[in-house]
C-alpha positions as CSV (number, residue, x, y, z in Angstrom):
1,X,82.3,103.1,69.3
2,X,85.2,104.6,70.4
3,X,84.0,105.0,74.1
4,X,85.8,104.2,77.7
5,X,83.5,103.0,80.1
6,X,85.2,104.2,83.4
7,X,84.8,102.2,86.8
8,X,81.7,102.0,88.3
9,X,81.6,101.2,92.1
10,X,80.2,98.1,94.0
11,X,79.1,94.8,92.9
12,X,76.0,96.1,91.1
13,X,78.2,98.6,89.5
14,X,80.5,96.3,87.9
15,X,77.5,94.6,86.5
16,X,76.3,97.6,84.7
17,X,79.7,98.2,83.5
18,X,79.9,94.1,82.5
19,X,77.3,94.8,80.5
20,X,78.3,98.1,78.9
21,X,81.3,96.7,78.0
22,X,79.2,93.7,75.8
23,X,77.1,96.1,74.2
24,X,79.6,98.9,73.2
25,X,82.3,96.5,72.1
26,X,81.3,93.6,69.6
27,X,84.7,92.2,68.9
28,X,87.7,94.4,70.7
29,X,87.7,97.3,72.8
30,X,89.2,100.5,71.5
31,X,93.1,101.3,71.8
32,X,92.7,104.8,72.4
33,X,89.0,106.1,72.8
34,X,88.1,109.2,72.1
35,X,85.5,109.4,74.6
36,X,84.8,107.9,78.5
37,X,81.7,107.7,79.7
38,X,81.2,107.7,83.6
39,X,78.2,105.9,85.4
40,X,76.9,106.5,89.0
41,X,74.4,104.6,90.4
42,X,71.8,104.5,92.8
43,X,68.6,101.8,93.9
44,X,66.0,102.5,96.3
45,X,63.5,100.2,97.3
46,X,59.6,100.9,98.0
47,X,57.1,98.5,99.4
48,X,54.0,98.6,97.7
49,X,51.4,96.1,98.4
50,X,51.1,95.0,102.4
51,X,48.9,92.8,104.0
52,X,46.7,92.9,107.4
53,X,50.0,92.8,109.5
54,X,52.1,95.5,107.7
55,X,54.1,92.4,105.9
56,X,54.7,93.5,102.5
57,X,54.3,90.9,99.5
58,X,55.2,93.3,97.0
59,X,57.8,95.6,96.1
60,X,59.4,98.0,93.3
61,X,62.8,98.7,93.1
62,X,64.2,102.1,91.5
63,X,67.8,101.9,89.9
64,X,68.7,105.2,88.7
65,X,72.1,106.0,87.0
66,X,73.4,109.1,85.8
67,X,75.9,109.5,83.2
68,X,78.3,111.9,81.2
69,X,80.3,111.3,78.1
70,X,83.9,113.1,77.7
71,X,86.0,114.3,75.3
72,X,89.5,112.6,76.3
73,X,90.8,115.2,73.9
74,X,89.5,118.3,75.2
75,X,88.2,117.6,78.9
76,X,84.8,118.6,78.1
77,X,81.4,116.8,78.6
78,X,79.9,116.0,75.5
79,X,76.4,114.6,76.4
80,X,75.1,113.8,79.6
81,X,72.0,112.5,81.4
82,X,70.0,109.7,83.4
83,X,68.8,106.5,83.2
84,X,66.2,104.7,85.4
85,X,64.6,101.5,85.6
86,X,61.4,100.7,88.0
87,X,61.1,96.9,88.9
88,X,58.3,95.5,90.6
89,X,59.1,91.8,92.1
90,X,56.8,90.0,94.8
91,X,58.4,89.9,98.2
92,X,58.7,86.2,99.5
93,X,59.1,85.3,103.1
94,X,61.8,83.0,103.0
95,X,65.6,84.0,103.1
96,X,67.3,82.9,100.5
97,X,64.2,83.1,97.8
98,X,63.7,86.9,99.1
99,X,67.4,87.4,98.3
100,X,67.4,85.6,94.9
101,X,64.2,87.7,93.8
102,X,65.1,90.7,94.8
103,X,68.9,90.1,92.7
104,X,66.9,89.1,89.6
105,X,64.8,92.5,89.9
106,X,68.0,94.2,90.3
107,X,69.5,92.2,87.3
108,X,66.8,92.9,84.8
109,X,67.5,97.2,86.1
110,X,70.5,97.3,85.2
111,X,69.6,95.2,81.9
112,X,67.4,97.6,81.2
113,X,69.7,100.8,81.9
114,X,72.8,99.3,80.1
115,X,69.8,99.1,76.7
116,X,69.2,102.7,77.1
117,X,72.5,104.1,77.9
118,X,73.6,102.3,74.8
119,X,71.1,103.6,72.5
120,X,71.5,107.2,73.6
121,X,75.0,107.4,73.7
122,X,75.2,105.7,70.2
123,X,72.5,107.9,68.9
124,X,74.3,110.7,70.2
125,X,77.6,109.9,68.3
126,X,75.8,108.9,65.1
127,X,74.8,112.6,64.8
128,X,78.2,114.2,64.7
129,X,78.5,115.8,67.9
């Protein structure tokens, strides 16, 4: 496809971009794309299951990323709209496992999100916009 992926900031943003990169391009990326797509992206996390003392031991975390593709040619926005992924994950009391879970949940998100934006985009350019 030829399609840009622009910048995406923060750690978590790179990843998503990482893996937009893997799935759009196979072998090479494209000398001059016709089209760039731009990603935001946003996470929020909710506790959900909480014992006696308020301690939560479960949790869902919502990673939602809008996106546009452009026409490099003309300027204009060709397609846009959202992903989101909602991971649920158990909350674990010590540090560095709490930190380690909560990165995988986040991990398998953006998984997820760089899947769909994939087959929408692609599914978008296969009809001949």
């Amino acid at each position: 496809m030829e399609v840009d992926i622009a910048s995406i900031p923060d750690r978590e943003g790179q990843k998503l971009r990482n893996l937009l990169i893997d799935n759009f391009y196979p072998s090479e990326r494209p000398s001059n794309p016709r089209y760039r797509l731009d990603v935001a992206l946003s996470a929020s996390e909710q506790k959900l299951a909480l014992q006696k003392d308020a301690t939560a031991v479960r949790a869902q975390l919502l990673v939602n990323a809008p996106y546009r593709l452009t026409d490099t040619q003309t300027g204009q926005v060709v397609f846009q709209s959202s992903s989101r992924s909602m991971i649920s994950y158990n909350t674990l009391e010590q540090h560095y496992a709490a930190i380690v879970t909560m990165q995988n949940a986040y991990d398998r998100a953006l998984e997820d999100i760089s899947n769909d934006i994939t087959t929408r985009v692609a599914m978008h350019l296969g009809r001949g916009s």
